[in-house]
C-alpha positions in Angstrom: -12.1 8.1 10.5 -15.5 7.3 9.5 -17.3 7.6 6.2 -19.5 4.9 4.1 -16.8 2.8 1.7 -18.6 1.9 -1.5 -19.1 -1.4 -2.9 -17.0 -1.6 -5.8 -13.1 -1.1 -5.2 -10.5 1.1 -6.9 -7.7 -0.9 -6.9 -7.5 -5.1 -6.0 -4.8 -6.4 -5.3 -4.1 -10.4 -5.3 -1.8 -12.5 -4.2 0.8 -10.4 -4.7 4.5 -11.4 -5.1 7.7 -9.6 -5.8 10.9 -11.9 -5.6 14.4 -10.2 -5.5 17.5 -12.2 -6.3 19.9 -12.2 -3.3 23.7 -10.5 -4.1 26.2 -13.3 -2.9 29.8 -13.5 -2.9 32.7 -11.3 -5.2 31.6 -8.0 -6.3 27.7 -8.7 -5.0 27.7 -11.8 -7.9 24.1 -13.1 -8.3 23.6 -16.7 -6.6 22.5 -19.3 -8.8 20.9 -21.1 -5.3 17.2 -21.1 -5.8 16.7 -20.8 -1.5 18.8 -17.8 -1.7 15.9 -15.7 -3.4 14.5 -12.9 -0.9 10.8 -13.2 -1.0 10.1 -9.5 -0.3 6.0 -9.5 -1.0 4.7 -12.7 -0.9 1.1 -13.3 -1.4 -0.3 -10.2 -0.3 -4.1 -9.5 -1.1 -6.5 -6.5 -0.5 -8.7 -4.2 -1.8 -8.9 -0.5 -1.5 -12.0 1.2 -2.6 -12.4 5.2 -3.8 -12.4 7.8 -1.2 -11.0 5.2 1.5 -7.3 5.3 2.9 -6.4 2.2 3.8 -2.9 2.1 6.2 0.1 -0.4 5.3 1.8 -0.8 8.5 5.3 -2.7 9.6 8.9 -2.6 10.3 11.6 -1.6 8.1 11.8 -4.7 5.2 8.5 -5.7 5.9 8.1 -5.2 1.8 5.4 -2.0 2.4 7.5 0.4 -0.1 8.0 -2.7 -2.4 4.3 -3.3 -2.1 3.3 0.7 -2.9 6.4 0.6 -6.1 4.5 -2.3 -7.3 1.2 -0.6 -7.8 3.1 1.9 -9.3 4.5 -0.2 -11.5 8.5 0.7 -10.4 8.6 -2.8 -9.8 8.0 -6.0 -12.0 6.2 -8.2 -10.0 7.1 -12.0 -9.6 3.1 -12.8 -9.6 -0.3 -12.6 -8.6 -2.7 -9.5 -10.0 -3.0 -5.6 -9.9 -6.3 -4.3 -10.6 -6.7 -0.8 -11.1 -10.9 0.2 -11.9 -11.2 -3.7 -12.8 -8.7 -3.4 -15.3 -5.7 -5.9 -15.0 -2.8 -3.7 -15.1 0.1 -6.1 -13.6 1.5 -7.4 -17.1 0.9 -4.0 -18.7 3.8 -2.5 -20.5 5.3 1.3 -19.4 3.7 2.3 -22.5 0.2 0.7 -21.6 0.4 1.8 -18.4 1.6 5.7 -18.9 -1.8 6.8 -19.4 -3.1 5.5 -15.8 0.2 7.2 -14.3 -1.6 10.7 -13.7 -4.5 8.7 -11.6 -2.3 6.9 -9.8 0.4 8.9 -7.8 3.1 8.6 -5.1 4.5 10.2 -2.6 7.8 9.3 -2.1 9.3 9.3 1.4 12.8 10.9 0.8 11.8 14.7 0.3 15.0 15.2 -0.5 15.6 12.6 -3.4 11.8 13.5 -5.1 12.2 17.1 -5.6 15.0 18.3 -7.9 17.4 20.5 -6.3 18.3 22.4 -9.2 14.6 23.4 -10.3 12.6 26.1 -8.6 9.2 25.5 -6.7 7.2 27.4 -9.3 8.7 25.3 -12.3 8.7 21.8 -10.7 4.7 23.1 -10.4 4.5 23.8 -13.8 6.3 21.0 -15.0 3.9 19.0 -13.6 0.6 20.6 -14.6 2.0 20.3 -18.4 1.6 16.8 -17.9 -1.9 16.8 -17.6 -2.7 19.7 -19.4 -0.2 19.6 -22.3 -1.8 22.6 -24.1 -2.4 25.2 -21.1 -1.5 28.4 -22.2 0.8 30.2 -19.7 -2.1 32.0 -18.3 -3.9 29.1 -17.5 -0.4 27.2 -15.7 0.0 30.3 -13.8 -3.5 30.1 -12.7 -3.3 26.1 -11.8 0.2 27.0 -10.2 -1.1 29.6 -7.3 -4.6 27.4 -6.6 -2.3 24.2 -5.8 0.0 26.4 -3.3 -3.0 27.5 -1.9 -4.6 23.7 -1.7 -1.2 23.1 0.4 -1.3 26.7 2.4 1.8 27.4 1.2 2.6 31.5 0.5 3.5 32.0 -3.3 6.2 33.9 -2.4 8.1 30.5 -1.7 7.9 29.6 -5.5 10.6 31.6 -6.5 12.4 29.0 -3.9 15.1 26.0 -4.5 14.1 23.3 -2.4 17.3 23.0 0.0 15.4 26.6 0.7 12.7 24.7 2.4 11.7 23.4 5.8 10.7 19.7 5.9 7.2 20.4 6.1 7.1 23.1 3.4 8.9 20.4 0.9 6.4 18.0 2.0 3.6 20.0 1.0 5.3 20.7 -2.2 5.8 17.1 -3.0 2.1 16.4 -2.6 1.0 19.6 -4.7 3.0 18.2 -7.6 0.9 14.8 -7.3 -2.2 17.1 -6.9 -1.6 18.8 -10.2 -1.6 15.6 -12.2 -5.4 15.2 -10.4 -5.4 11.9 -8.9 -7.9 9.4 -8.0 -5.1 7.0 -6.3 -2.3 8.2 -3.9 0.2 5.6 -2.4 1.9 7.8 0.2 5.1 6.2 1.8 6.1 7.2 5.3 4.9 10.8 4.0 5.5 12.6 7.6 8.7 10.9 8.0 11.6 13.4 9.4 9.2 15.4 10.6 8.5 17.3 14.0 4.8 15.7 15.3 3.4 19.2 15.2 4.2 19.0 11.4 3.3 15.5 11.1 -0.6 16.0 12.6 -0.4 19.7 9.5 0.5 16.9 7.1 -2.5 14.3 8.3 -4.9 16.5 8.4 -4.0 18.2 5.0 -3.9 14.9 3.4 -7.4 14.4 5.1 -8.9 17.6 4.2 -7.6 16.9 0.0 -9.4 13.7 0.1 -12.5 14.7 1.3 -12.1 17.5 -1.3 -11.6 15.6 -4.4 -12.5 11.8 -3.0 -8.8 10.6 -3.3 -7.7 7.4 -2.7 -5.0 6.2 -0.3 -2.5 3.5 0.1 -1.0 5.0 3.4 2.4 3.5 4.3 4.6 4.1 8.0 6.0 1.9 10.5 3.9 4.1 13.2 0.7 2.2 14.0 -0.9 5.2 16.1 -0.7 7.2 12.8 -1.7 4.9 10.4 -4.7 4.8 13.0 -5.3 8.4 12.8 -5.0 8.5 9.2 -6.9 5.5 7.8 -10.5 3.7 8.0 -8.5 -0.2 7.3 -5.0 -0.8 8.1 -3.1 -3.9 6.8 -0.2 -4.8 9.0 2.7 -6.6 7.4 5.1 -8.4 8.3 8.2 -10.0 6.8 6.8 -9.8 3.0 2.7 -11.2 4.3 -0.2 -9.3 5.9 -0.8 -10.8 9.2 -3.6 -8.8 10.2 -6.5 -6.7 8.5 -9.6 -4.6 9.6 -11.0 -1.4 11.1 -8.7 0.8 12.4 -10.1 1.7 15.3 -10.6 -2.1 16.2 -6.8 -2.9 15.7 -5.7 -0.3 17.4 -8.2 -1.1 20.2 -8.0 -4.8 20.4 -5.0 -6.4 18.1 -5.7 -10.1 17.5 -1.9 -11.1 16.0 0.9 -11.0 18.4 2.8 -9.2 16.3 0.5 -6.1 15.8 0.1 -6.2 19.9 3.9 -5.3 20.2 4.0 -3.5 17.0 1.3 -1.3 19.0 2.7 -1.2 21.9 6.2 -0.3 20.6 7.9 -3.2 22.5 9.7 -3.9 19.0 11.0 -0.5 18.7 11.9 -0.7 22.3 13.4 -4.1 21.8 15.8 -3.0 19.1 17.1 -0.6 21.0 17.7 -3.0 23.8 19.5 -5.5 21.3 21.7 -2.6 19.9 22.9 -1.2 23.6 23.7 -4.5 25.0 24.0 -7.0 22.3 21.2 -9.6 23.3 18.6 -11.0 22.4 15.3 -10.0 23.7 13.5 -12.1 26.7 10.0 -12.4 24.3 11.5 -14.7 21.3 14.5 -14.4 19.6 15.3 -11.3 17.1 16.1 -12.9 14.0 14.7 -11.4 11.0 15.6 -14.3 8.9 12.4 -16.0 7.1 11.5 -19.5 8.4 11.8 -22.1 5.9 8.2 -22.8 7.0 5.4 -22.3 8.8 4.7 -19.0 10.5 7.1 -16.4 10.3 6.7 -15.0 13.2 7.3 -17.4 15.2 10.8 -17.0 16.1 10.1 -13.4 17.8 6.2 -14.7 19.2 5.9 -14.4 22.9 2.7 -16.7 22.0 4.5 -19.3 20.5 7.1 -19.3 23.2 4.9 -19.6 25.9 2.6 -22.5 24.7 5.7 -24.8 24.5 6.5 -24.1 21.1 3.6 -25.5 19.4 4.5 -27.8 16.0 1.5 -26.2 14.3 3.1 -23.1 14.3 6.5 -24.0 12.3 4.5 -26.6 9.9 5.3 -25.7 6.3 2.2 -27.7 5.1 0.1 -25.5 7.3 0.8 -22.4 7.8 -1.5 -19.6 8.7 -3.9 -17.8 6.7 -5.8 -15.1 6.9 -9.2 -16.0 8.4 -12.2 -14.1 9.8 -11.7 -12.9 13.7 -14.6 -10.4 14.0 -15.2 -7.1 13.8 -15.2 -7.2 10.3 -10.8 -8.2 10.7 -9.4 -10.8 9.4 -5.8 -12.4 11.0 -3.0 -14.9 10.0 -2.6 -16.8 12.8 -3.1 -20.3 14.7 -3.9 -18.9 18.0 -5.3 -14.8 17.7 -5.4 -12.8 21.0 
């Protein structure tokens, strides 16, 4: 995608940090054992700026959802800042924040879970128009009701539907007219074509492309599929084990990935690779699958096929070093000690 990206951004994030206590022993006890912590985002930074989408990409755990909850406030963050139109919203309290929740929105990624099963279409619709538009006569709901299954191209007939009544695609686009009728300016959308046939999936893209150019949305895009988030987003952000590793263009990723792990996250090789471990139980020829955090240094390392074949390098384990995110070109920027 292509389009200019004004100055000023919508939402700033900075170093970032969400720390979850790790369940140990009888009964999942909490463990007093300040190592046992599970850093899920830690220090994660970027900007996204109105009418942009800007792709979070990475493996299951990576902390992307954890990232998108945050923003949403569904999660209290362990530190750094949120900033939502230059307004610091991290420390904000539910009350503070409830009037920001109808311009920022989300997408959840189990249609299944986000749309209740006992409510028809045409209700969960109005339900969620009320909270915009508190004192809409009927009239004026029905009206807002039938223009929003039209934004989707969705027949009204289907209103009068429960959503187990549904395809996948159809609850889809009735998960993302119930964020449209709140009127958005900020969407975080996690794994939205997930379960999905690809036919549907590219309906979903380019719906989700044609309602931002319509209304100048914002997105925080989230999947584990780097040849989507391409499709989809003018920046992508790939993340990996709770840290960005790798920012810039999407089309320049894509093209010419600078971290090792976005060239086999590309490529699919760690896909491929799990697959591999699962059937026959070992561990992969390119670094050793271990998704255990390093206590220092890069935390990639372990899996690199860089660091394996420069001899292991010291640099790249050294906890009072480790690598930042630094300019590469091409308007990118990449956490690493030796880039592609």
């Amino acid at each position: 995608m292509s389009q200019p990206i004004p100055e000023q951004p919508i939402l700033e994030v900075r170093e970032l940090r969400k720390h979850f206590a790790n369940r140990r022993g009888l009964l999942g006890a909490l463990s007093r054992d300040a190592d046992s912590v599970i850093p899920a985002i830690d220090g994660v930074s970027f900007d996204l700026h109105e009418n942009e989408t800007l792709g979070l990409v990475g493996e299951s755990g990576c902390g992307k959802t954890t990232t998108g909850k945050a923003i949403l406030k569904l999660h209290d963050v362990t530190g750094g800042t949120i900033r939502y139109r230059g307004a610091d919203i991290t420390k904000q309290t539910q009350a503070q924040f409830r009037p920001l929740r109808r311009d920022i929105q989300m997408i959840f990624q189990d249609l299944d879970a986000a749309l209740n099963p006992k409510v028809r279409i045409e209700d969960i619709l109005r339900e969620a128009i009320l909270v915009r538009e508190p004192d809409a006569d009927k009239e004026t709901v029905q009206r807002r009701v039938y223009e929003l299954m039209d934004l989707v191209n969705l027949k009204k007939n289907k209103l009068a539907n429960f959503p187990a009544e549904l395809s996948g695609g159809e609850k889809r686009r009735i998960g993302i007219a119930r964020v449209l009728a709140v009127r958005p300016k900020l969407i975080v959308a996690d794994e939205p074509t997930s379960a999905l046939d690809v036919s549907i999936q590219a309906q979903v893209i380019n719906l989700m492309r044609d309602l931002q150019t319509q209304f100048g949305l914002s997105y925080l895009f989230i999947s584990h599929d780097l040849q989507l988030v391409e499709l989809m987003s003018h920046r992508v952000a790939v993340m990996y084990l709770g840290q960005i590793v790798e920012m810039g263009p999407a089309k320049e990723i894509a093209k010419t990935p600078r971290h090792p792990y976005t060239s086999i996250l590309w490529s699919s090789i760690v896909e491929k690779r799990s697959k591999e471990i699962a059937e026959q139980g070992s561990a992969p020829a390119w670094g050793v699958f271990d998704f255990e955090r390093p206590k220092g240094g890069c935390r990639f390392a372990p899996r690199c096929p860089v660091y394996a074949e420069r001899g292991r390098p010291a640099i790249c384990t050294d906890a009072v070093n480790p690598p930042t995110l630094k300019a590469a070109g091409e308007g990118r920027v990449v956490a690493c000690h030796f880039p592609l």
